[in-house]
LUMKE-243548 format. One record per residue: x, y, z of N, C-alpha, C, O in turn. Coordinates in nm, 4 decimals. Each point is the difference from the previous one (the first is absolute). Layout:
<atoms>
X	Y	Z	X	Y	Z	X	Y	Z	X	Y	Z
...
</atoms>
This chain:
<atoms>
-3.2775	1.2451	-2.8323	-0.1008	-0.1050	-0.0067	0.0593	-0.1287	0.0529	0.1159	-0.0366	-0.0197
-0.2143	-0.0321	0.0938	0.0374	-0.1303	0.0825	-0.1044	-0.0968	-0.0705	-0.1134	0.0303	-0.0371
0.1740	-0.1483	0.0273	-0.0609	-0.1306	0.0097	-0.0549	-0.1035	0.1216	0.0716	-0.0772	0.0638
-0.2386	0.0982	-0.0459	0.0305	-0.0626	0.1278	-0.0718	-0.1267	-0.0077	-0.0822	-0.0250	-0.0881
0.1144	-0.0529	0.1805	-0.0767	-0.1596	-0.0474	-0.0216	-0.0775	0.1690	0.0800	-0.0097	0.0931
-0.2556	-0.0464	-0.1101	-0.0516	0.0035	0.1339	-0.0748	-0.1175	-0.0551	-0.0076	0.0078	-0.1226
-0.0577	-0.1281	0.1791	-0.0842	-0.0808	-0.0288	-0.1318	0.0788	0.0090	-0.0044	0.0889	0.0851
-0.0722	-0.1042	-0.1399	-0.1368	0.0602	-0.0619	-0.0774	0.0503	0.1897	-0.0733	0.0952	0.0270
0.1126	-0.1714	0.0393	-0.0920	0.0285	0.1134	0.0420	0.0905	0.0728	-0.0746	0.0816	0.0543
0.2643	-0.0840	-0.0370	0.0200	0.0848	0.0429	0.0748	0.1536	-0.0605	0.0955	0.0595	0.0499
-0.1438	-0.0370	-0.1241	-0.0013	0.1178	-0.0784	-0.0301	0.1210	0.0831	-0.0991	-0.0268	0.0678
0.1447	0.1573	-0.0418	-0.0386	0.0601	0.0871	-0.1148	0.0425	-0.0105	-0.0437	-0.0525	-0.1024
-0.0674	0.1447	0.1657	-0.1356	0.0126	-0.0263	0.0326	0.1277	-0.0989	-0.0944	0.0196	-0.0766
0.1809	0.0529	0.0623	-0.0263	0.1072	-0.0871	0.0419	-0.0076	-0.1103	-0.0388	0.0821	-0.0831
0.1334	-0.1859	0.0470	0.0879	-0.0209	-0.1115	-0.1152	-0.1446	-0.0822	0.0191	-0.0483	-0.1116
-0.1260	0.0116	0.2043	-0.0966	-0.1378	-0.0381	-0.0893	0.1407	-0.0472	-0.0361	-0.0145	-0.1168
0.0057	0.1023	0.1556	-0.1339	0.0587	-0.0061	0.0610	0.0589	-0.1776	-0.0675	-0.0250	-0.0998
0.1674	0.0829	0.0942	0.0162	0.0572	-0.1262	0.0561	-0.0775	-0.1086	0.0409	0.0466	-0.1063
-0.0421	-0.1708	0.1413	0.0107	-0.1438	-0.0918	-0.1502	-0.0409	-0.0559	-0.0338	-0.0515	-0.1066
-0.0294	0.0873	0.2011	-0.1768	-0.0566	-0.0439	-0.0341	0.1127	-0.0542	-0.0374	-0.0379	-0.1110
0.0227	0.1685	0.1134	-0.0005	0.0919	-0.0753	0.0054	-0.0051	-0.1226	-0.0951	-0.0011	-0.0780
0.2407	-0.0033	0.0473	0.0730	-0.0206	-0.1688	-0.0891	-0.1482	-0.0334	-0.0177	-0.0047	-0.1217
-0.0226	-0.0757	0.1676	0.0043	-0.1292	-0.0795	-0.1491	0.0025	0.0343	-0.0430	-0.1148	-0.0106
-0.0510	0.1992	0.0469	-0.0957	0.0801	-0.0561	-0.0584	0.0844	-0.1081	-0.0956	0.0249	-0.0734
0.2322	0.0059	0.1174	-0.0339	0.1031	-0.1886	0.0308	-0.0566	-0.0551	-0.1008	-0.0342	-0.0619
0.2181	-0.0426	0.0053	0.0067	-0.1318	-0.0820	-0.0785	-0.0660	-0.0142	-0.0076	-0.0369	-0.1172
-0.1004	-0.0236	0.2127	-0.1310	-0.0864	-0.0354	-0.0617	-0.0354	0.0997	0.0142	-0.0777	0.0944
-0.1315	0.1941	-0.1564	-0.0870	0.1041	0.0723	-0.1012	-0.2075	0.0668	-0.0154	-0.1114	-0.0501
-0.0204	0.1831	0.1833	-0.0760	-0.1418	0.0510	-0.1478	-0.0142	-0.0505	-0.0606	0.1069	-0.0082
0.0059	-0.1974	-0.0199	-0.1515	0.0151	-0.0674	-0.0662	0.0730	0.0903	-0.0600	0.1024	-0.0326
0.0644	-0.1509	0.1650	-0.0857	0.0214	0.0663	0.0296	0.1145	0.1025	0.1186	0.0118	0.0309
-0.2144	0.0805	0.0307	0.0683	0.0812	0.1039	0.0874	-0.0568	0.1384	-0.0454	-0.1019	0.0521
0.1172	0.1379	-0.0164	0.0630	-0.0594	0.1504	-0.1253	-0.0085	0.0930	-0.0885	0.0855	-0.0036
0.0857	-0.2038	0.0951	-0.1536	-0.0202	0.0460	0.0332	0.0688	0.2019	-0.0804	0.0119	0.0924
0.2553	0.0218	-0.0999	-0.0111	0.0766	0.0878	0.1050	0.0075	-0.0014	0.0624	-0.0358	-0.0999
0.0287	0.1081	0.2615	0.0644	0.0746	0.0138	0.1472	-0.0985	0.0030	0.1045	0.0347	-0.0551
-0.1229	-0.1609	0.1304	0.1017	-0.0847	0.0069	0.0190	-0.0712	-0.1636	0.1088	-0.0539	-0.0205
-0.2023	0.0534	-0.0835	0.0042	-0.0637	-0.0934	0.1376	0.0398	-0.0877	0.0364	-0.0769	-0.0890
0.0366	0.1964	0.1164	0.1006	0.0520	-0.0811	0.1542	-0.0648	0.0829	0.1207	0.0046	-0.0238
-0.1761	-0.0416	0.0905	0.1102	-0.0540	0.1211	0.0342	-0.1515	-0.0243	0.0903	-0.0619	0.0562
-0.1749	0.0148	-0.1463	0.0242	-0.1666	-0.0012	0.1224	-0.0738	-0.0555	0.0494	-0.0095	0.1124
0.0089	-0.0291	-0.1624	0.1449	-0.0879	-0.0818	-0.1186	-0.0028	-0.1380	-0.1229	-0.0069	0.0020
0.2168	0.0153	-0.1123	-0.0066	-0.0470	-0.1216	-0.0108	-0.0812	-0.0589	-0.0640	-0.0135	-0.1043
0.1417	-0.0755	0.1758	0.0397	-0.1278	-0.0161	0.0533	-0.1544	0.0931	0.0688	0.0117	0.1014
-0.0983	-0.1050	-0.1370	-0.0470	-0.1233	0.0822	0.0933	-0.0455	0.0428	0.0781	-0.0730	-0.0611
-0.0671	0.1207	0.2130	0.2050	-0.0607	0.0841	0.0306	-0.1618	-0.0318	0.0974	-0.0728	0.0193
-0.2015	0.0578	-0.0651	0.0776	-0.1962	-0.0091	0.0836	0.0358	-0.1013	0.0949	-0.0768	-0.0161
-0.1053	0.2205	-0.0959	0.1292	0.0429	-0.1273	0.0823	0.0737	0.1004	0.0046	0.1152	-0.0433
0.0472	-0.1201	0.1290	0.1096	0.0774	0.0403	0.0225	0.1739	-0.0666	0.0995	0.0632	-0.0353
-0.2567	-0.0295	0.0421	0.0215	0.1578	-0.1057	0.1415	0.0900	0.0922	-0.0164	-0.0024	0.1220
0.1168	0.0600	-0.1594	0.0577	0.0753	0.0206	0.0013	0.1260	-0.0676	0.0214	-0.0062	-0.1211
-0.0435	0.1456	0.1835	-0.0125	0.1373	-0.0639	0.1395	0.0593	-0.0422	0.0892	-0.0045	0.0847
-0.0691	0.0455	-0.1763	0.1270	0.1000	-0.0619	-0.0447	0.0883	-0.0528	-0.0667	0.0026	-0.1035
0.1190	0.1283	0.2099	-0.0352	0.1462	-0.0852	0.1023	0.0656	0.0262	0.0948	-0.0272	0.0737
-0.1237	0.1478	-0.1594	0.1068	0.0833	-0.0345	-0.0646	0.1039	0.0278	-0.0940	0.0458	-0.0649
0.1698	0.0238	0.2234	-0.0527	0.1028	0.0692	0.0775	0.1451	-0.0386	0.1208	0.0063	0.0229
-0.1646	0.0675	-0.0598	0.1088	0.1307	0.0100	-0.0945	0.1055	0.1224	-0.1078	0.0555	-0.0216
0.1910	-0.0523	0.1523	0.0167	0.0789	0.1082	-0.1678	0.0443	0.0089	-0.0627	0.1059	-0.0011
0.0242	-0.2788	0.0122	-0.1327	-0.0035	0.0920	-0.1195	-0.0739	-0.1176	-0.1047	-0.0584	0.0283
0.1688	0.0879	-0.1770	-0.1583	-0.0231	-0.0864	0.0502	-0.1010	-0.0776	0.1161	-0.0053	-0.0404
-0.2039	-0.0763	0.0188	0.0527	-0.1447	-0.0632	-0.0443	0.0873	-0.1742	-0.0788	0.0706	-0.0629
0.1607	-0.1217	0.0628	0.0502	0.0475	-0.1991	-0.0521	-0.1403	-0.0866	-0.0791	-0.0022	-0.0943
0.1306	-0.0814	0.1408	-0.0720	-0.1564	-0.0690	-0.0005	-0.1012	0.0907	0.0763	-0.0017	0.0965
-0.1599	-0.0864	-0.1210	0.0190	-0.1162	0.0647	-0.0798	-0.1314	-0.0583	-0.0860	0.0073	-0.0877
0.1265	-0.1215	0.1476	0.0082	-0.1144	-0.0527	-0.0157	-0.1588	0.1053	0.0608	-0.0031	0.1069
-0.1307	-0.0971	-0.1434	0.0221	-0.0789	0.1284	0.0689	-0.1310	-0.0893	-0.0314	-0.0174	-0.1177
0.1399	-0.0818	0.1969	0.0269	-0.1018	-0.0350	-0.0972	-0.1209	0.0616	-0.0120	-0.0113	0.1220
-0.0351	-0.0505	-0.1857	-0.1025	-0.1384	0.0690	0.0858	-0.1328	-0.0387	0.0490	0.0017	-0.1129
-0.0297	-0.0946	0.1779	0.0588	-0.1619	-0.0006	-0.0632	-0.0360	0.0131	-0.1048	0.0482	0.0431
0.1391	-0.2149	-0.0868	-0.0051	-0.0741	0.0076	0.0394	-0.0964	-0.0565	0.0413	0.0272	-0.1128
-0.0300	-0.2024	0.1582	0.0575	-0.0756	-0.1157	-0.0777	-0.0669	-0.1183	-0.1230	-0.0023	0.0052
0.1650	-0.0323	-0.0726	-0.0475	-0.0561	-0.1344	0.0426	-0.1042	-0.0762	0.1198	-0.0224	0.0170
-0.1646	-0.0376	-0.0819	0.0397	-0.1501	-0.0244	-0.0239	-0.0115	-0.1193	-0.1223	0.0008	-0.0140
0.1791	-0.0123	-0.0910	0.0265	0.0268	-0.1286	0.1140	-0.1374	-0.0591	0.1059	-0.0292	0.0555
-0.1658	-0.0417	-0.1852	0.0682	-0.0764	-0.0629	0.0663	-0.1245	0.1047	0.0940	-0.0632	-0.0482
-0.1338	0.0310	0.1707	0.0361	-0.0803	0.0920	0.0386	0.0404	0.0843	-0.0171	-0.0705	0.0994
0.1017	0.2199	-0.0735	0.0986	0.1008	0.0742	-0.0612	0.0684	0.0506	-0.1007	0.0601	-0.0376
0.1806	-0.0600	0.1776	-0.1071	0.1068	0.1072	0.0689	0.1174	0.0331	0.1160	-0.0131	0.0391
-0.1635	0.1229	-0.0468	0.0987	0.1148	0.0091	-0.0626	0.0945	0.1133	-0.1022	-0.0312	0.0612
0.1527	0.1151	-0.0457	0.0044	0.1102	0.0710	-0.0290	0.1572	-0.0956	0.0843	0.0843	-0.0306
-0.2198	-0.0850	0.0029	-0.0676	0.1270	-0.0802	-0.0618	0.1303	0.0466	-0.1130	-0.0006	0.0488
0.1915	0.1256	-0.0638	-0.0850	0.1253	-0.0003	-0.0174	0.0662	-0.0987	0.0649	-0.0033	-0.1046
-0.1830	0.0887	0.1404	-0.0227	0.0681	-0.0594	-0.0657	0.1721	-0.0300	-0.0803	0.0105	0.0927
0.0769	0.0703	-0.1407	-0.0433	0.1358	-0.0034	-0.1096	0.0160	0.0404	-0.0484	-0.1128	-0.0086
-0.0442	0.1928	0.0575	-0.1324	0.0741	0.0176	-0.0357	0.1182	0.0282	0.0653	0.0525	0.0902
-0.1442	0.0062	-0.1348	-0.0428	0.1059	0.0139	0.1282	0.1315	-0.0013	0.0457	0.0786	0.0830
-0.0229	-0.1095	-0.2265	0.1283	0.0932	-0.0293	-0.0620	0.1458	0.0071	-0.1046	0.0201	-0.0618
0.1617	0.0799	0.1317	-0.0663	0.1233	-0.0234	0.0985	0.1362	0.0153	0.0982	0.0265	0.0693
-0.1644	0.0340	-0.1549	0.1053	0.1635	0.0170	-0.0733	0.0950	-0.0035	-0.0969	0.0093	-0.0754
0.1317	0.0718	0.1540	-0.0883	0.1650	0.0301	-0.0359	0.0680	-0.1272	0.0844	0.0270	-0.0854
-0.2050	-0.0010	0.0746	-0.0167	0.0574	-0.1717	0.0536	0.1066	0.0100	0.0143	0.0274	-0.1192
0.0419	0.0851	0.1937	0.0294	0.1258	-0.0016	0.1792	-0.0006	-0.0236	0.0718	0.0978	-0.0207
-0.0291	-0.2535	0.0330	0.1965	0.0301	-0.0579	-0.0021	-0.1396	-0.0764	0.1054	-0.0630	0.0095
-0.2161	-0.0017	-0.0903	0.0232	-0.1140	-0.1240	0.1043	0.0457	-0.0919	0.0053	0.1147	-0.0446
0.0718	-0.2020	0.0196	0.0915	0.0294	-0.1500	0.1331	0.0858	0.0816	0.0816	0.0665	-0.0637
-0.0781	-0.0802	0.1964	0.1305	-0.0077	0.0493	0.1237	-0.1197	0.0193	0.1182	0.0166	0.0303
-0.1588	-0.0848	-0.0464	0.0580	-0.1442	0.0578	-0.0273	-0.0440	0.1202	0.0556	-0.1003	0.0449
-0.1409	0.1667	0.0197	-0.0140	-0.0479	0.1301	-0.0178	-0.1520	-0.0219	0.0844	-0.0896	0.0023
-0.2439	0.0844	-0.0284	-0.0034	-0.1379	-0.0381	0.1136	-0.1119	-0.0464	-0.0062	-0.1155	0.0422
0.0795	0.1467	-0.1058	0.0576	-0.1164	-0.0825	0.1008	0.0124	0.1206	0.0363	-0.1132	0.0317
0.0119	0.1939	0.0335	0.1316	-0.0013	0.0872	-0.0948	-0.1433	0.1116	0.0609	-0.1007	0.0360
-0.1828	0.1209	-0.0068	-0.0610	-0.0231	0.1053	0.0261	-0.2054	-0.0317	0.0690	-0.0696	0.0743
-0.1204	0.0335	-0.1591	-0.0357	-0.1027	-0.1082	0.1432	-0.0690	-0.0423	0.0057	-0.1108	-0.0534
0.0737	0.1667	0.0751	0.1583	-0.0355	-0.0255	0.0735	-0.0318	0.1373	0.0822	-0.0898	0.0178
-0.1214	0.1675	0.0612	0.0149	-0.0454	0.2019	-0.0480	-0.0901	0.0162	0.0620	-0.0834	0.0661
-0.2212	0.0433	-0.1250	-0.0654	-0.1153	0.0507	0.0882	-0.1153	-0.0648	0.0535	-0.0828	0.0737
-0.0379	0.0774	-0.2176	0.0556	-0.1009	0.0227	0.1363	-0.0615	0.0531	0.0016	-0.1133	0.0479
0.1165	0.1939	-0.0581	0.0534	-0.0202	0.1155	-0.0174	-0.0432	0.1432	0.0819	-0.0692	0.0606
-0.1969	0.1160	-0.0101	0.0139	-0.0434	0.1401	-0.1027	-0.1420	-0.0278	0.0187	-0.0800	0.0917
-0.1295	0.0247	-0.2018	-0.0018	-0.1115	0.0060	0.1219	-0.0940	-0.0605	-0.0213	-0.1172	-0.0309
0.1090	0.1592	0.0214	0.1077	-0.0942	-0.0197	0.0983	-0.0236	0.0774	0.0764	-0.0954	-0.0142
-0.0672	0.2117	0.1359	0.0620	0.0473	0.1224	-0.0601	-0.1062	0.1219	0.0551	-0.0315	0.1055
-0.1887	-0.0119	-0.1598	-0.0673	-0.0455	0.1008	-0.0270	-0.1840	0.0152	-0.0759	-0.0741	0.0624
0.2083	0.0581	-0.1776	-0.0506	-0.1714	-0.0551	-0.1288	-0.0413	-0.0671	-0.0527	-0.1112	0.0047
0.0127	0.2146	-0.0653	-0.0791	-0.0710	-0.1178	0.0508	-0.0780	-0.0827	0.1183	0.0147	-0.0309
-0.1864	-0.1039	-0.0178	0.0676	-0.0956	-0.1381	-0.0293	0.1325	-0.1285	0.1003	0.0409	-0.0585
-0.2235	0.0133	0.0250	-0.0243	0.1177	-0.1387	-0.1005	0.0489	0.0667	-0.0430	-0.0471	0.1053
0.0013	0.1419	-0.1617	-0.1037	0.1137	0.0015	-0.0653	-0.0609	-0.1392	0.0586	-0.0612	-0.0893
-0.2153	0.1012	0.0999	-0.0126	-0.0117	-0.0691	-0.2093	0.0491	-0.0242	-0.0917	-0.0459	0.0681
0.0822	0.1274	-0.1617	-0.1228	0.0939	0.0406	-0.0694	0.0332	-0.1395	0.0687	-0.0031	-0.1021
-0.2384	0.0430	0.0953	-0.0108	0.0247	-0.1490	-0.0319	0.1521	0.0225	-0.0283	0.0467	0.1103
0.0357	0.0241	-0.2250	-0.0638	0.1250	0.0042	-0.0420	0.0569	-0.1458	0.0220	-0.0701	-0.0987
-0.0713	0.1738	0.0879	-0.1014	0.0112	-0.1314	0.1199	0.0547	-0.0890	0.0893	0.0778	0.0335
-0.1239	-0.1739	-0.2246	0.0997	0.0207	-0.0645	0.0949	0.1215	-0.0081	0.1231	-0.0020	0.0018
-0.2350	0.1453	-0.0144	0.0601	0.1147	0.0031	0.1279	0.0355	0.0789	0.0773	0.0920	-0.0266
-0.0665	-0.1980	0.1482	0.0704	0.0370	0.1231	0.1505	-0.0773	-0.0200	0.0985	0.0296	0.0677
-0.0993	-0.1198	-0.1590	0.0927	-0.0626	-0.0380	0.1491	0.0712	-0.0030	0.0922	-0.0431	0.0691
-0.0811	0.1371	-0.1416	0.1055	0.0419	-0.0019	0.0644	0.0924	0.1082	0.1208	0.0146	0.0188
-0.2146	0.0401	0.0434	0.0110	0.0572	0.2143	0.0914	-0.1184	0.0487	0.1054	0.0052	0.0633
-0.1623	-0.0928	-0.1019	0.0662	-0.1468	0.0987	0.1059	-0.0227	-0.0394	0.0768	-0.0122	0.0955
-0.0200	-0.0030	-0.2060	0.0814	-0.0056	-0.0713	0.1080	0.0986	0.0239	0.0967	-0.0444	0.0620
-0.0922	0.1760	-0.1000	0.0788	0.0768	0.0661	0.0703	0.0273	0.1475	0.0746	0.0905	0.0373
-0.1439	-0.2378	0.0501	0.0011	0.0257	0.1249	0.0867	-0.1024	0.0381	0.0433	-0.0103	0.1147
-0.0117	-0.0782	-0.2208	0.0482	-0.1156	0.0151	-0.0317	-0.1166	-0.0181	0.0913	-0.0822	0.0080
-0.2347	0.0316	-0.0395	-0.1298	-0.0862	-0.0024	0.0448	-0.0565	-0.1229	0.0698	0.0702	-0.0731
-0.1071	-0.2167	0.0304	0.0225	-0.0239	-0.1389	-0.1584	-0.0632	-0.0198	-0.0794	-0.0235	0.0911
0.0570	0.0021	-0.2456	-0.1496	-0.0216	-0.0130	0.0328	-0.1614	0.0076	0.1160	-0.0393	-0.0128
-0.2116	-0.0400	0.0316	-0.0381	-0.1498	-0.0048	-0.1000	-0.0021	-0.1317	-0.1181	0.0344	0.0056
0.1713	-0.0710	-0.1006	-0.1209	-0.0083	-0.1284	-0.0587	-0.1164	-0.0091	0.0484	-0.1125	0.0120
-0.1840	0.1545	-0.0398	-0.0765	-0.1095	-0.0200	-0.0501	-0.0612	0.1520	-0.0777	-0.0955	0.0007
0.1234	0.1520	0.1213	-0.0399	-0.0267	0.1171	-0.0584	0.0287	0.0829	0.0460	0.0945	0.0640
-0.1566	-0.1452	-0.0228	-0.1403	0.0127	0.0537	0.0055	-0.0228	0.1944	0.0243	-0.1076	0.0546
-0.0445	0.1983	-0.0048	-0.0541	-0.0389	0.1741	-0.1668	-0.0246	0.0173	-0.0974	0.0665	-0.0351
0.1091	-0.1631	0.0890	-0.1405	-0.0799	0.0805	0.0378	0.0315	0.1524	0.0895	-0.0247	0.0809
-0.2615	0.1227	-0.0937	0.0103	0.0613	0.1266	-0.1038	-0.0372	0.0284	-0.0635	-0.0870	-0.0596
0.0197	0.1660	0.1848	-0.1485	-0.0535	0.0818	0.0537	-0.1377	0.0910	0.0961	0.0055	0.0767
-0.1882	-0.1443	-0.1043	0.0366	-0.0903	0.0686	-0.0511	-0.1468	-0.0771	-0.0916	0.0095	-0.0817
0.1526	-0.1448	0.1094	-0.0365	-0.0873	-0.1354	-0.1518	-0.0288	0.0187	-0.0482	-0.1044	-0.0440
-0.0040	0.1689	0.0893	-0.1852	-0.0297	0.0028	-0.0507	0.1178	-0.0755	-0.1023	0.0125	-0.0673
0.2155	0.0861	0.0996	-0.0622	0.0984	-0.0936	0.0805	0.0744	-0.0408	0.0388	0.0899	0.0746
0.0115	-0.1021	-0.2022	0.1541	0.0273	-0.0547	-0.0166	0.1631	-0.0777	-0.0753	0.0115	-0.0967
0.1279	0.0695	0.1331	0.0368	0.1172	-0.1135	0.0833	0.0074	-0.0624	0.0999	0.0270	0.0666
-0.0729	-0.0402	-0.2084	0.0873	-0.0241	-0.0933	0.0510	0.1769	-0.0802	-0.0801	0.0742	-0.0568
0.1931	-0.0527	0.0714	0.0368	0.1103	-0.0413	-0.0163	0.0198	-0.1449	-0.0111	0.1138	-0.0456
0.0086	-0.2456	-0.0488	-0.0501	0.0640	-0.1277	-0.1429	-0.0627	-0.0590	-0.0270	-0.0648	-0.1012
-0.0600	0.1208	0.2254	-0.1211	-0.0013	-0.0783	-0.0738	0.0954	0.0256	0.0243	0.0732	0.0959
-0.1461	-0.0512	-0.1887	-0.0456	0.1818	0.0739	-0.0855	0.0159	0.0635	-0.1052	-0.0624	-0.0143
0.1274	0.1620	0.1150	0.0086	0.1399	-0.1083	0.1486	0.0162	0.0262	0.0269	0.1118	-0.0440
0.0825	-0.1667	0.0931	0.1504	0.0218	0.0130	0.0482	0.0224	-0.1177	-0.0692	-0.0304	-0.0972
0.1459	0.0647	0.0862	0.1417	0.0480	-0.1148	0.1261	-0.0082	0.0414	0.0724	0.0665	-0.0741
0.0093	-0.1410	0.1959	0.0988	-0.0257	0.0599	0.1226	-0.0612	-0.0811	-0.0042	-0.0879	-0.0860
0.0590	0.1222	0.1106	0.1855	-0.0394	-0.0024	0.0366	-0.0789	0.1379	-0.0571	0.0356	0.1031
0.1340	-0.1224	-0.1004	0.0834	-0.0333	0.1053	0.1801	0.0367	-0.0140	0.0862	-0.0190	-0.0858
-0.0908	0.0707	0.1999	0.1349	0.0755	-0.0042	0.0871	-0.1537	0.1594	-0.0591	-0.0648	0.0864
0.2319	0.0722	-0.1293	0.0275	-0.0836	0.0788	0.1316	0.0692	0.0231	0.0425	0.1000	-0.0578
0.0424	-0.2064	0.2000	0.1158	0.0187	-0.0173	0.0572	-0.0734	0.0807	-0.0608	0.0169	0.1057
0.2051	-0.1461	-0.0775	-0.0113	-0.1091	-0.0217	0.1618	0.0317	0.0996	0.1181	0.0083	-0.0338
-0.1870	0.0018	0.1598	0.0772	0.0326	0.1346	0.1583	-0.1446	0.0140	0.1206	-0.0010	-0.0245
-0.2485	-0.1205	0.0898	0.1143	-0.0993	0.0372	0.0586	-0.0450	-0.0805	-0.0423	0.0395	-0.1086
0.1664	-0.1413	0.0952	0.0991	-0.0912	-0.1107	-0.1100	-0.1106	-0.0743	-0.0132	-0.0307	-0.1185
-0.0695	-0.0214	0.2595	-0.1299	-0.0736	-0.0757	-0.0476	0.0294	-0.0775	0.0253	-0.0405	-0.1135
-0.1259	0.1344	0.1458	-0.0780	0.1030	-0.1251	0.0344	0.0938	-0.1376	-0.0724	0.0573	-0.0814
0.1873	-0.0678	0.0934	0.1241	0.0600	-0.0930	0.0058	-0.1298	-0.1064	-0.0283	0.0126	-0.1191
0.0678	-0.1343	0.1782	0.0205	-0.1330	-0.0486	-0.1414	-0.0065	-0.0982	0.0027	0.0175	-0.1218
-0.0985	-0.0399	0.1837	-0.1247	-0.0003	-0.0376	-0.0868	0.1000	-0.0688	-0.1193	-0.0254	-0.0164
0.1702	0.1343	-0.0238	-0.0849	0.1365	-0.0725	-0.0587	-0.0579	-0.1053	-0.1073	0.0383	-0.0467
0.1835	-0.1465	-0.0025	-0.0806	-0.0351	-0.1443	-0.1473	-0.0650	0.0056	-0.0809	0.0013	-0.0927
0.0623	-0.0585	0.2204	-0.1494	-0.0409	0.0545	-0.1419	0.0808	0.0187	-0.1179	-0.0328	0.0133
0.2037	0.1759	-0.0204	-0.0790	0.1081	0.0408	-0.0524	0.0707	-0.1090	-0.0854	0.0873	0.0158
0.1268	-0.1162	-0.1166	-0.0646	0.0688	-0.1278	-0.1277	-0.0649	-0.1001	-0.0114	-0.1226	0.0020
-0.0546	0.1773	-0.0619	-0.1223	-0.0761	-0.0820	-0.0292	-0.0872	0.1261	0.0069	-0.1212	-0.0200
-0.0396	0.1636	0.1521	-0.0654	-0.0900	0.0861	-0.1181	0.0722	0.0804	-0.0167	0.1220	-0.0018
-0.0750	-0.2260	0.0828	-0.0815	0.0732	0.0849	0.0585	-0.0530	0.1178	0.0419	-0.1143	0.0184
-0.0449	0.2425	0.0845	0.0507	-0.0090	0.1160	-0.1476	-0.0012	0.1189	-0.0796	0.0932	0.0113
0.0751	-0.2289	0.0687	-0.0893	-0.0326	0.1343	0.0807	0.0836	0.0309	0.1216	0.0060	0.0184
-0.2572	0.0973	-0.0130	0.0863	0.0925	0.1494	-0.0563	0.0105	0.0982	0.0580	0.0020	0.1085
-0.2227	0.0100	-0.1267	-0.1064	-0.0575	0.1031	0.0421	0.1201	0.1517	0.0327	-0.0548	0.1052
-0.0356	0.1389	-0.1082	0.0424	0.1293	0.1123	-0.1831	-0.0205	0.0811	0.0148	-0.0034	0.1222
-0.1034	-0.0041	-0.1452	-0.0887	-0.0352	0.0637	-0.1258	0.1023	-0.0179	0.0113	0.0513	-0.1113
-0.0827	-0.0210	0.1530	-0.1712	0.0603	-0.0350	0.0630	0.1491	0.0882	-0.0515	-0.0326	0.1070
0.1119	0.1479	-0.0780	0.0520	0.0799	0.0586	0.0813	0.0549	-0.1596	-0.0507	0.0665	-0.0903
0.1962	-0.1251	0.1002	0.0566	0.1028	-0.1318	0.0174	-0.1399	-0.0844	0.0888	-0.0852	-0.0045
-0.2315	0.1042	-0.0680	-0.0226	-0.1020	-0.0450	0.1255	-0.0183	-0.1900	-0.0128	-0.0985	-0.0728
0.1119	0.2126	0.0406	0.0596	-0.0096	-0.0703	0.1103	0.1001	0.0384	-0.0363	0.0999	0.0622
0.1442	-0.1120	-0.0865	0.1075	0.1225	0.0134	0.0565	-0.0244	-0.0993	0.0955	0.0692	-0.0354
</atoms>
């Protein structure tokens, strides 16, 4: 098994096609595909720099995952923030580690890549996945997503979110204590309107 990592666009077409697949069955689209190019589109909004990481074994993506950036401005401090999306693993080998091996690469390579932290919410249950992966929780800490005209707040409902972090540069290291019992502007925009 290989790790491979491509910015969202250029993903190859067969290794993109069985990425939209899985994160299909993961969450199924309301609506039918309204055609043939519609399965072909990006996920996610390039002004986030989405980058794809999957974990191919000899042709079939086993899991995969995208990193999205951007910066963020928090407590006066402007940083350099990514974060997780559309975490996914093949239902037919769950409860291998694929996943968590997958989720433990990512963050490495956002820290490989000069991020200041990572930093992402996901549903409580999932808490301890993240955790095992390397992830530490942010308690009491909330992401504002969407955009400031029209804000999505990770703890209000129908959400049930955790924010999970991890605190890359000497800056943000310096500063972790800012990051807790806080809400984070994260404002990613009307596209992935929360990660």
């Amino acid at each position: 098994m290989q790790i491979l990592c491509f910015p969202e666009a250029d993903t190859p077409a067969s290794l993109r096609a069985q990425v939209l697949d899985l994160q299909h069955q993961a969450w199924p689209p309301a609506e039918p595909s309204p055609g043939p190019d519609a399965d072909a589109a990006l996920s996610h909004d390039p002004a986030l720099h989405p980058h794809s990481m999957l974990l191919v074994d000899d042709g079939t993506v086993v899991a995969a995952l995208d990193v999205l950036s951007k910066p963020l401005v928090h407590a006066g401090r402007r940083y350099r923030a990514g974060g997780l999306s559309t975490v996914v693993t093949r239902p037919a080998v769950r409860g291998r580690g694929y996943g968590r091996r997958l989720v433990a690469a990512a963050r490495t390579a956002m820290a490989d890549a000069g991020l200041d932290l990572g930093v992402f919410t996901c549903d409580r249950p999932l808490e301890p996945f993240y955790r095992s992966a390397g992830w530490r929780l942010l308690p009491g800490t909330h992401l504002i997503g969407g955009t400031p005209q029209y804000p999505l707040a990770s703890d209000r409902p129908p959400f049930d979110k955790v924010t999970m972090a991890d605190f890359f540069s000497a800056g943000a290291r310096r500063h972790h204590a800012a990051f807790r019992h806080a809400r984070l502007a994260l404002y990613p925009g009307t596209i992935d309107r929360l990660w």
